[in-house]
KOLPA-368032 format. One line per 2 residues: number of its first residue (from 1); their letters; for each residue x, z, y of C-alpha. Coordinates in pm, 1 decimal, always signed. Each point is the difference from the previous one (the first is absolute). Layout:
NUM = a = X,Z,Y ~ ...
***
This chain:
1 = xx = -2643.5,+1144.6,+714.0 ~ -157.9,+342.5,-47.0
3 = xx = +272.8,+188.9,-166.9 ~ -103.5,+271.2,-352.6
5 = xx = +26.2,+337.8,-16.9 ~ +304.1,-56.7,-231.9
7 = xx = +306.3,-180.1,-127.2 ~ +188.1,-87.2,-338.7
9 = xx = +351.0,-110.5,+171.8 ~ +294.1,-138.9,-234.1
11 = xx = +321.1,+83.5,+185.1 ~ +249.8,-236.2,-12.7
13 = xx = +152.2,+100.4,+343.6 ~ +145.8,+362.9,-38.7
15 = xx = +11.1,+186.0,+391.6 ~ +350.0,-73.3,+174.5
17 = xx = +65.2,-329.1,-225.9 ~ +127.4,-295.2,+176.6
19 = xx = -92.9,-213.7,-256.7 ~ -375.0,-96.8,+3.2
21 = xx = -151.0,-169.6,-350.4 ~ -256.5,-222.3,-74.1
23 = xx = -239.4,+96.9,-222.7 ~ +161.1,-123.9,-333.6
25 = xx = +327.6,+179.6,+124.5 ~ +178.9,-296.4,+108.4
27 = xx = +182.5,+59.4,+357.1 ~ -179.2,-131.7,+297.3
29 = xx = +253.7,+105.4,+226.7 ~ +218.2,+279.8,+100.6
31 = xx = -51.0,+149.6,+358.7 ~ +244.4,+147.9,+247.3
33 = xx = -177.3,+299.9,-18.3 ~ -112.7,+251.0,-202.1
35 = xx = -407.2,+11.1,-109.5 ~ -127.8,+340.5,+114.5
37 = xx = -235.4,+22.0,-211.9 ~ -76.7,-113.3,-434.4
39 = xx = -156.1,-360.3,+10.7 ~ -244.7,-133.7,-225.3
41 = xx = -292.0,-250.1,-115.7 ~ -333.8,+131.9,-66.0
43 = xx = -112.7,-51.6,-359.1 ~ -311.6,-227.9,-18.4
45 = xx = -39.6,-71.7,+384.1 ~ +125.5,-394.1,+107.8
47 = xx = +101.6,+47.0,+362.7 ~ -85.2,-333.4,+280.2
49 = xx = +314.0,-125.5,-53.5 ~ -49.2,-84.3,-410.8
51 = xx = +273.2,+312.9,-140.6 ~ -72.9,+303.2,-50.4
53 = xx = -132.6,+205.9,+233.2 ~ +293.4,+217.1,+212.4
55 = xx = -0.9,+388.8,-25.6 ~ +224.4,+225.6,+144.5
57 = xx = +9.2,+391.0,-68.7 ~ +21.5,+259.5,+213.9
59 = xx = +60.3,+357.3,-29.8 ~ +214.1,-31.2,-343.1
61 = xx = +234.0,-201.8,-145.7 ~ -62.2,-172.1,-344.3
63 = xx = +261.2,-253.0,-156.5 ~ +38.1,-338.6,-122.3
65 = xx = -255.2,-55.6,-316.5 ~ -236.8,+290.7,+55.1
67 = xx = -394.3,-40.2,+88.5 ~ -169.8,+222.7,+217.5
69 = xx = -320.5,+73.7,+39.7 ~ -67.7,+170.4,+414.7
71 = xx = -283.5,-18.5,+285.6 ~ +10.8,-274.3,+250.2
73 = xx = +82.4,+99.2,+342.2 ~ +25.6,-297.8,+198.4
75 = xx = +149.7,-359.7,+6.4 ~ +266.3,-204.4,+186.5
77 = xx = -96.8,-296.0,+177.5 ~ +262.1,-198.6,-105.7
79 = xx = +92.8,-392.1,+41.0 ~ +249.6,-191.5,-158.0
81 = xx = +103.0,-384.2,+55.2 ~ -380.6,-49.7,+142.5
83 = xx = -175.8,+206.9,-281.3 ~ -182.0,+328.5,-51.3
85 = xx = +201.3,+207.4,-206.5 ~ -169.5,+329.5,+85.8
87 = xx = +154.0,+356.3,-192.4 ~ -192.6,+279.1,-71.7
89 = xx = +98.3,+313.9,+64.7 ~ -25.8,+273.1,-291.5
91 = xx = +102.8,+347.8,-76.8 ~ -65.3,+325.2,-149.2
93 = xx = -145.9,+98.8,+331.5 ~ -66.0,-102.8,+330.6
95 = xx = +327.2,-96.4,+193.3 ~ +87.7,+209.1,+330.5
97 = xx = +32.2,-150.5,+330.9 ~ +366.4,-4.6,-94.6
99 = xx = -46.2,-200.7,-283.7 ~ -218.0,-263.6,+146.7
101 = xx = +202.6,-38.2,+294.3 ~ +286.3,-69.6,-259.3
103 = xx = -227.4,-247.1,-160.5 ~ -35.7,-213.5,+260.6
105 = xx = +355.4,+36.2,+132.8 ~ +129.7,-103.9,-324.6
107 = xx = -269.1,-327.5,-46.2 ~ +102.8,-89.2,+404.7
109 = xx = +379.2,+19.9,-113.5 ~ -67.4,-167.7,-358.8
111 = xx = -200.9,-308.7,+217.4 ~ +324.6,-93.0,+209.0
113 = xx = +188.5,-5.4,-333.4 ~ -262.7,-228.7,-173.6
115 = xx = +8.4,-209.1,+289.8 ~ +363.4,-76.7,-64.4
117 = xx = -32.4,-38.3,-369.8 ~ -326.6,-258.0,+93.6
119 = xx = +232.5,-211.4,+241.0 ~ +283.0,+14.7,-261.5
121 = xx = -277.7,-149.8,-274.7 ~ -130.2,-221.6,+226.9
123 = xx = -321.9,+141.4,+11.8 ~ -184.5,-15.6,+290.3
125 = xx = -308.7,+228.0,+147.2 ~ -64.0,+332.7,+149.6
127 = xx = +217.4,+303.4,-151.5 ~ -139.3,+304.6,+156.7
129 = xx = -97.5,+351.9,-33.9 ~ -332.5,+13.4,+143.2
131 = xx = -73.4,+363.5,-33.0 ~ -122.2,+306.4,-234.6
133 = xx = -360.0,+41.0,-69.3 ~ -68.7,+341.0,-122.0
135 = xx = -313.5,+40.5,-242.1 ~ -262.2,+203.7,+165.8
137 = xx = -25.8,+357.6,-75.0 ~ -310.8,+80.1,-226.7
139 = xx = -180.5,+317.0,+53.0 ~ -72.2,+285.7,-225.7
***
């Protein structure tokens, strides 16, 4: 998928929650760890996997229940229980090798723990982190 220019994300993951939400609010599970970053669905975008399409924002930290409106940078390649459940990366500017090494460190971590919550489902399929695409720089 080519990604925009930009993003409307509603936040229902606020950075270093453990609980992540579905997009109605209900609790879709609560991780061992921290999120690093805020954690969102883009408005008006369906992602492969029939919800919402994933966002995650870098570079500040909005809360639960606010929208936000920042560039794409990049995506995740991200697979859970067999499906495509890509994120795209978004922020008030470009994140720094720092931050996209975090990124992917974080979605590489978060796969082993979705793995876990699959086999305790009884889901079955690939969960895997299958690296960070970043959006190509545009000249000018």
């Amino acid at each position: 998928m080519l990604l925009p220019h930009k993003a409307l994300v509603q936040i229902e993951v606020s950075r270093y929650s453990f609980v992540k939400r579905r997009p109605n609010g209900s609790v879709d599970f609560v991780s061992p760890f921290p999120s690093l970053f805020s954690y969102g669905s883009v408005h008006g975008v369906m992602a492969d996997d029939g919800d919402p399409q994933d966002a995650l924002v870098v570079g500040c930290a909005p809360r639960r229940g606010e929208a936000v409106e920042y560039p794409v940078w990049g995506q995740v390649f991200f697979v859970d229980a067999g499906v495509a459940d890509h994120k795209w990366i978004v922020g008030p500017r470009q994140p720094s090798e720092v931050q996209w090494a975090m990124v992917e460190g974080f979605f590489r971590l978060y796969a082993w723990a979705k793995r876990w919550m699959s086999l305790w489902r009884g889901l079955s399929g690939e969960t895997a982190c299958k690296g960070v695409e970043r959006k190509p720089s545009v000249a000018g």
